[in-house]
C-alpha positions as CSV (number, residue, x, y, z in Angstrom):
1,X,-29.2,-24.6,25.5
2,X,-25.6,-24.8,26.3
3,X,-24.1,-21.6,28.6
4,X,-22.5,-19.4,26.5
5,X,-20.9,-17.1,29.6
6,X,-17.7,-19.3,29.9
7,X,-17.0,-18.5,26.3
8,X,-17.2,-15.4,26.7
9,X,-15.8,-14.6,30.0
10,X,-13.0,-16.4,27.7
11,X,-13.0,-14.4,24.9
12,X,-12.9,-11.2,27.4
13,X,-9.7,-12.8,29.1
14,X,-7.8,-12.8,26.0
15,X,-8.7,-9.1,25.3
16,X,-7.3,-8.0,28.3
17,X,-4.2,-9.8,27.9
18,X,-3.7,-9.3,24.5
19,X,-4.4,-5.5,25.5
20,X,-1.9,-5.9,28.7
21,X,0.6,-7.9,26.6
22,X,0.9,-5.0,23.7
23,X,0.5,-1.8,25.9
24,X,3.7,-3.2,28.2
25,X,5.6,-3.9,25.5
26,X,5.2,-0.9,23.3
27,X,6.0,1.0,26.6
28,X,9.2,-0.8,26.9
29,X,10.0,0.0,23.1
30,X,9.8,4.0,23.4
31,X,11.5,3.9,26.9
32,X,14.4,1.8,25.5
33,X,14.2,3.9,22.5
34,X,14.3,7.5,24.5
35,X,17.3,6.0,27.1
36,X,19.7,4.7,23.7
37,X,23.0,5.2,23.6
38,X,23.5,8.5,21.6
39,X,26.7,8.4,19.5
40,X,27.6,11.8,18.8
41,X,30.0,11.3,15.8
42,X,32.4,13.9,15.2
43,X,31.8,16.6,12.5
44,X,35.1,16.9,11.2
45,X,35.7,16.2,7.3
46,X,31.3,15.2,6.9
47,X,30.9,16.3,2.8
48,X,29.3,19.2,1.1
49,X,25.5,18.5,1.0
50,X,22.6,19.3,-1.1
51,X,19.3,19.7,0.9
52,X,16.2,19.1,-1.4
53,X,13.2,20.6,0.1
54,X,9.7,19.5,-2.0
55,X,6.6,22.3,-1.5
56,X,3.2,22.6,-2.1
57,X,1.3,25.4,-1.0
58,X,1.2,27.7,2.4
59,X,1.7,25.6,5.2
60,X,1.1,26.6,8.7
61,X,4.4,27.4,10.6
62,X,6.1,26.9,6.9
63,X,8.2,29.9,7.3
64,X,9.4,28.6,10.2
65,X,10.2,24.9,9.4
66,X,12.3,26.0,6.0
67,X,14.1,28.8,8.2
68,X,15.3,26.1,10.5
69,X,17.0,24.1,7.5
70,X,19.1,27.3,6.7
71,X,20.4,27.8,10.0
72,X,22.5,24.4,10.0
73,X,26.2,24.6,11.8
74,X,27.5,22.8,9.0
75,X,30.4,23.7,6.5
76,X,28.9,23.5,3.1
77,X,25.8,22.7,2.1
78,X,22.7,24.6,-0.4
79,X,19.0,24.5,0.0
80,X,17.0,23.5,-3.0
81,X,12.9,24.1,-3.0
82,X,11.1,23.1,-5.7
83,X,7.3,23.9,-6.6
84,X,4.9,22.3,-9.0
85,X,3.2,26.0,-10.0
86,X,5.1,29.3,-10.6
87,X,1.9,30.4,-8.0
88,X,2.5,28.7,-5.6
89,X,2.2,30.7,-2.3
90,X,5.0,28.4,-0.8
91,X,7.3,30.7,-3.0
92,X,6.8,34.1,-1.0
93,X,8.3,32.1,1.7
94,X,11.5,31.0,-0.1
95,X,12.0,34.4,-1.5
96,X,12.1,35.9,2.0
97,X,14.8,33.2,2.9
98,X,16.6,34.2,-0.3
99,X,16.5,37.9,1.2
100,X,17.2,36.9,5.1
101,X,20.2,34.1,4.2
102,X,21.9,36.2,1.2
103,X,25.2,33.9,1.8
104,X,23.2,30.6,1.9
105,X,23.3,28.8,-1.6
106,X,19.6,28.6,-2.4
107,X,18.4,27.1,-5.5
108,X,14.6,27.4,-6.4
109,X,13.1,25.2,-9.2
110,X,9.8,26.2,-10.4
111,X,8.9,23.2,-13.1
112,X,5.2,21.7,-13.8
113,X,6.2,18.4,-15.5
114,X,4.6,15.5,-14.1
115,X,7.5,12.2,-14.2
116,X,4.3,9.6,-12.4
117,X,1.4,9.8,-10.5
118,X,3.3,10.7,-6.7
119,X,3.6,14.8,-7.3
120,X,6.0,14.9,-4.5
121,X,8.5,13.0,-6.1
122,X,7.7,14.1,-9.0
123,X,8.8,17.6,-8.1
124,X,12.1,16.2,-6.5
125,X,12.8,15.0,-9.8
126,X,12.6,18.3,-11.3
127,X,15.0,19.5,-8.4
128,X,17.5,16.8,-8.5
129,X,18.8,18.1,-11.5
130,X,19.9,21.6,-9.5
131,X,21.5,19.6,-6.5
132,X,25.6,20.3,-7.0
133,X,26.7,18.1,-4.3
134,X,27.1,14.5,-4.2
135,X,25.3,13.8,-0.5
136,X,22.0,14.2,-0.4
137,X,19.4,15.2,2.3
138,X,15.5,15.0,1.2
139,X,13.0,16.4,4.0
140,X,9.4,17.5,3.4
141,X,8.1,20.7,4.1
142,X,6.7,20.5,7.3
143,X,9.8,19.3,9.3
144,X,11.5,21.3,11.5
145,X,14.9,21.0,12.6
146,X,18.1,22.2,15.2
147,X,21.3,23.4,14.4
148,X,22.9,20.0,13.9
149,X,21.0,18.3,12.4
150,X,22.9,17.9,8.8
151,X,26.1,16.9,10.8
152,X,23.9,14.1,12.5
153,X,22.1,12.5,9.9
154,X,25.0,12.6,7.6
155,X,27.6,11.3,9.6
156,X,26.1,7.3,9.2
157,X,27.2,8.0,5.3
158,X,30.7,7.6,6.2
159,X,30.2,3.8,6.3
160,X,29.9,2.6,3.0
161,X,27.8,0.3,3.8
162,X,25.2,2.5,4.5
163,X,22.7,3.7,1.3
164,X,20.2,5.4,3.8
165,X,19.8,7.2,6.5
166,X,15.9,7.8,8.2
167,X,14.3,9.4,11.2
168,X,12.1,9.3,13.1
169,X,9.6,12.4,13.8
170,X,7.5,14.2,16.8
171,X,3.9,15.4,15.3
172,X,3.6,18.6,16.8
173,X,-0.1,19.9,16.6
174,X,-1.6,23.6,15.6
175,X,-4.2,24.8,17.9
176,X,-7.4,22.7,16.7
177,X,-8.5,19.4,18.3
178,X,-8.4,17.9,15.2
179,X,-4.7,18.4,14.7
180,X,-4.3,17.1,18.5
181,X,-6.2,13.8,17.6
182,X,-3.7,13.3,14.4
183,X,-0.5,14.0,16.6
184,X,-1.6,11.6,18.9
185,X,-2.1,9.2,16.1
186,X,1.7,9.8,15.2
187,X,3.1,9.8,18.5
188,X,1.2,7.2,20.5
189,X,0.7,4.8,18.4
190,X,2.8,5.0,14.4
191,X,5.7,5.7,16.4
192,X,5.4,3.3,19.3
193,X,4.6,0.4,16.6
194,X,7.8,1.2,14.6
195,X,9.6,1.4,18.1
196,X,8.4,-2.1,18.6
197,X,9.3,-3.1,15.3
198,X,12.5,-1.6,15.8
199,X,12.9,-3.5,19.1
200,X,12.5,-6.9,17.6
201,X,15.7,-5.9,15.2
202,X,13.4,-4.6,12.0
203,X,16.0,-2.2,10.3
204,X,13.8,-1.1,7.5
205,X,11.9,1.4,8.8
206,X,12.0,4.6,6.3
207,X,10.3,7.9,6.8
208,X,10.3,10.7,3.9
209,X,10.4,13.1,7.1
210,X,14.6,12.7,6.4
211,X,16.4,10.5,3.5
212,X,19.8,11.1,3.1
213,X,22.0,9.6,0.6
214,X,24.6,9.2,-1.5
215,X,24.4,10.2,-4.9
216,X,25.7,7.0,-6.6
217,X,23.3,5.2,-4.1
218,X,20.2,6.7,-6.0
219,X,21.5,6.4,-9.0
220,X,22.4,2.3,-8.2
221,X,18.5,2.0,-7.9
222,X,17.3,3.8,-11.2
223,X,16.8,7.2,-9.6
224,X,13.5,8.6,-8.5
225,X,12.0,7.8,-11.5
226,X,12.2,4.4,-10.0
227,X,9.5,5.2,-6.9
228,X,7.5,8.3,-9.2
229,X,4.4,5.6,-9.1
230,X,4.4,4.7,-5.4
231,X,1.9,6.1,-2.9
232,X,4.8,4.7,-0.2
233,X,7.4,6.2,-2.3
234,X,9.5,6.2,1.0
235,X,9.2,2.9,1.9
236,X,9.8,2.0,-2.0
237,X,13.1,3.6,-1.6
238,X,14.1,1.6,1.5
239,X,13.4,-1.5,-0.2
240,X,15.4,-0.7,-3.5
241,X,17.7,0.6,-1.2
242,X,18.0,-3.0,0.5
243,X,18.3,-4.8,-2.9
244,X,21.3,-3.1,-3.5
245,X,23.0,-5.0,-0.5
246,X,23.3,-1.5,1.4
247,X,21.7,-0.8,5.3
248,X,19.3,1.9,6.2
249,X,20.4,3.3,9.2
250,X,18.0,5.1,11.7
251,X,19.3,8.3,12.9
252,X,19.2,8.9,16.9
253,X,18.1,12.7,15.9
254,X,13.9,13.2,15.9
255,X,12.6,16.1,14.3
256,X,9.3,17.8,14.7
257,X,6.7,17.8,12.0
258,X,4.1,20.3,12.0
259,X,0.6,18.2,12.5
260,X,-2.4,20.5,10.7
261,X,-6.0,19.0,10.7
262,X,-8.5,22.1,10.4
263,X,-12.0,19.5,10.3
264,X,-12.6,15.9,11.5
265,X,-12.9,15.4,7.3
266,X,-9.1,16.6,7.0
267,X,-7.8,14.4,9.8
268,X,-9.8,11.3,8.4
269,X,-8.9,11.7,5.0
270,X,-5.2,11.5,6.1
271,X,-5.4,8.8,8.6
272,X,-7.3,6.7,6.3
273,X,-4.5,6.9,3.7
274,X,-1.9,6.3,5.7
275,X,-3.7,2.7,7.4
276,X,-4.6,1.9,3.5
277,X,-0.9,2.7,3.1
278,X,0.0,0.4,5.8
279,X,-2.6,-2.1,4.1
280,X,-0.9,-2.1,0.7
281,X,2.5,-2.8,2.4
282,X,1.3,-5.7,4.8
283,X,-1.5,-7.0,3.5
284,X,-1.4,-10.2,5.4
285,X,-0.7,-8.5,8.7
286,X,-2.6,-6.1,8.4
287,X,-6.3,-7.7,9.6
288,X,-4.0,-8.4,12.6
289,X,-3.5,-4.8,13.4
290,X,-6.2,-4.7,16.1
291,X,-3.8,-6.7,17.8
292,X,-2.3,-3.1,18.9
293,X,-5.2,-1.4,20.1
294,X,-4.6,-2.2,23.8
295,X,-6.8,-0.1,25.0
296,X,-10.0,-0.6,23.2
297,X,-9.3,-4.1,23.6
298,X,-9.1,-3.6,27.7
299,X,-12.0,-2.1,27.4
300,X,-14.1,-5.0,25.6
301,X,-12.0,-7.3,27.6
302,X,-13.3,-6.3,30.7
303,X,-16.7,-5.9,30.1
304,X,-16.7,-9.0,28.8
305,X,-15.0,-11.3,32.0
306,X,-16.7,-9.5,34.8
307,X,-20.1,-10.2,33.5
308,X,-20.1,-13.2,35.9
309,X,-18.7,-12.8,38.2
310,X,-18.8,-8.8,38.7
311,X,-15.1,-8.4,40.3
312,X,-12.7,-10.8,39.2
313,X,-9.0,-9.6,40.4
314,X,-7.3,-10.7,37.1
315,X,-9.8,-9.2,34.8
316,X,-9.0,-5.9,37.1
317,X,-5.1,-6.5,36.9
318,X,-4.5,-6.6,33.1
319,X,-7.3,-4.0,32.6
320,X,-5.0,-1.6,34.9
321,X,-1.8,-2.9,32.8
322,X,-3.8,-2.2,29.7
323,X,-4.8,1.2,30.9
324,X,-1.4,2.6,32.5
325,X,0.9,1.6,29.5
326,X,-1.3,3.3,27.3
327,X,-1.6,6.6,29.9
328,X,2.1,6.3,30.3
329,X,3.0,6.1,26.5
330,X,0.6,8.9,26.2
331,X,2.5,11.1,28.7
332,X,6.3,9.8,27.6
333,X,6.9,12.7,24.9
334,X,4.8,15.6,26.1
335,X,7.2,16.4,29.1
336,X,9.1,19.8,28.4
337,X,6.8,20.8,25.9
338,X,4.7,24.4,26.1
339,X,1.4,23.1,26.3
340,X,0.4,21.0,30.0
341,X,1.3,17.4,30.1
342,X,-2.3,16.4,31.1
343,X,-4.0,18.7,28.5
344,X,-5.0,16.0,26.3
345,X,-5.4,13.2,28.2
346,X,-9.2,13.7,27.7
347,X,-9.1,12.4,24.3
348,X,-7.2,8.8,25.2
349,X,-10.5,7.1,24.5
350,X,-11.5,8.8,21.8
351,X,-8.4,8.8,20.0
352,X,-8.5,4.9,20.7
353,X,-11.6,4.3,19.1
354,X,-11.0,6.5,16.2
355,X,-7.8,4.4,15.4
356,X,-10.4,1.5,15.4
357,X,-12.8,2.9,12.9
358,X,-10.2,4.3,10.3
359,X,-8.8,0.6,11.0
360,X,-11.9,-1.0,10.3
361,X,-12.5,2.2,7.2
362,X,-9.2,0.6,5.5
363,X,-9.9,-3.3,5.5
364,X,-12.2,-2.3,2.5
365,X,-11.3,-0.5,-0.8
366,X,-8.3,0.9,-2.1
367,X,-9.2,4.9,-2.6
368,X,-6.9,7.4,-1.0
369,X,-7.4,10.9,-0.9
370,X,-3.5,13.0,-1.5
371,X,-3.9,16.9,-2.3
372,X,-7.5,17.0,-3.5
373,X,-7.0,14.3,-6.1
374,X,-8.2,10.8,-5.8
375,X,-6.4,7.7,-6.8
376,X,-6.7,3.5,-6.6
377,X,-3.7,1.9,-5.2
378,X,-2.8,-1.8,-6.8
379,X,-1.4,-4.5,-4.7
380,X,2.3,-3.3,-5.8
381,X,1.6,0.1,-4.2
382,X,1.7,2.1,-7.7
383,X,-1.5,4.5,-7.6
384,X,-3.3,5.4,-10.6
385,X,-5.4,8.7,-11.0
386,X,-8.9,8.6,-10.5
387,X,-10.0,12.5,-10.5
């Protein structure tokens, strides 16, 4: 019977450099990334703009991410929020903003009509129709901003080249373990893959966290009405966007995004529409994904090379490669924060292995769970109501 332990002492090695390979270079994507040159622009002469603001029901911290959006330094600009159901909660918020920012222009559009199967977009298109300028800046509800934001995201719009301008966002979690494990799932490893996209000179990148556009841009591609169907209606509108012979630009500025998961049922629902999400864009690469779990794959690497024999000082090397990139990207966005940089590093491994399984979840079927209602997603992306 032929020995099977060179094979997989084999096998092992690849894990761990595969493992190495990724977690270095992902490092080196979000430290080049965090040390780019910021251009600051100048905020002389940026247009009036109209900030659309989609919401859906009470939020944690929601009073304080919408506040943040009407304290911008920025000549002349009106909020927008728009609601789905006249009872909504989300609209005792607004109408405390109304009361606190009397000289703010704020628009409120309360409008149940359904234009496709994506609600949110669905309830921009209702607001859209209430936006008076000719700029304008679409961010969900749970972002949370500075001051200058507006002036920063709008300033790539000066170049008529560019139709879009995106962000990039921070998860920031509320108080449950749950809604730790799904900002690390943002931060250490959605973000570090786009980084590394990014890196490699991928300039489509698009996150519904910030779009900001021209008027005429959105109009060039059909309007909203033309991404009402898509589960991805964000990367929809990149790639429309794109047709049209214009760049997406992605701004330097990173907002926060509130990160809520109150049960492990919450935070798997989300993260296992978001990798099917992932799936419907890239099906062909997206088997390949395991590529980019370096840890987990340090971990099956080395238990499988050191079987014989039991210390091998390679095996050991790219297992400590593996193992620091990882810790390090980990680490990389927690300094200055008010919780302890360390305070989470418990749940490295775990997090890991959960990325694995709602990986492994996504390969199969084509359900997705968004606001309680259940839908199928076809290979174009366009979901269709199950429930």
């Amino acid at each position: 019977m032929p020995d099977v332990a060179p094979l997989i002492a084999l096998i092992g090695y690849v894990c761990l450099f595969i493992g190495a390979a990724y977690g270095t270079i992902a490092l080196i994507a979000v430290l080049a990334w965090q040390r780019r040159s910021k251009h600051p622009g100048t905020r002389q002469g940026l247009p009036p703009v109209s900030v659309l603001k989609p919401l859906c029901g009470l939020e944690p911290g929601l009073y304080e991410n919408l506040r943040s959006f009407c304290q911008q330094d920025y000549a002349e600009y009106q909020v927008v929020f728009g609601v789905l159901d006249r009872r909504d909660p989300a609209l005792a918020v607004v109408e405390r903003l109304r009361a606190e920012f009397p000289s703010l222009p704020i628009e409120v559009v309360i409008n149940p009509q359904q234009h496709g199967s994506n609600c949110k977009v669905s309830n921009l298109i209702n607001m859209i129709a209430r936006a008076r300028y000719d700029v304008l800046a679409i961010a969900d509800s749970d972002t949370y901003v500075g001051r200058d934001y507006l002036s920063i995201v709008t300033e790539p719009l000066r170049d008529e080249t560019v139709g879009l301008v995106t962000c990039l966002y921070h998860a920031v979690p509320t108080a449950s373990v749950f809604s730790r494990l799904g900002a690390m799932y943002i931060n250490e490893w959605y973000m570090p893959s786009v980084l590394l996209a990014w890196l490699f000179g991928y300039r489509g990148y698009v996150s519904g966290q910030t779009l900001c556009m021209r008027r005429d841009t959105l109009q060039g591609i059909g309007g909203l009405h033309a991404i009402a169907n898509h589960l991805a209606d964000d990367h929809e509108l990149g790639e429309q966007v794109s047709r049209l012979g214009l760049r997406i630009v992605l701004s330097h500025y990173v907002p926060s995004a509130e990160c809520h998961e109150p049960s492990f049922d919450s935070l798997s629902r989300h993260e296992v529409r978001w990798m099917r999400t992932l799936h419907v864009l890239r099906p062909r690469c997206f088997p390949f994904i395991f590529l980019s779990f370096g840890l987990p794959l340090g971990i099956l690497g080395i238990v499988l090379a050191t079987g014989n024999p039991p210390y091998d000082p390679l095996a050991w090397t790219l297992f400590g490669v593996a193992v620091l990139s990882r810790l390090i990207v980990h680490l990389s966005h927690r300094f200055g924060g008010e919780r302890s940089v360390l305070a989470d590093s418990w749940l490295v491994p775990g997090r890991d292995l959960l990325l694995c399984w709602v990986w492994f979840k996504s390969l199969r079927g084509s359900c997705v769970t968004w606001r309680g209602n259940e839908f199928d997603v076809d290979a174009r992306g366009v979901m269709h109501r199950l429930s």
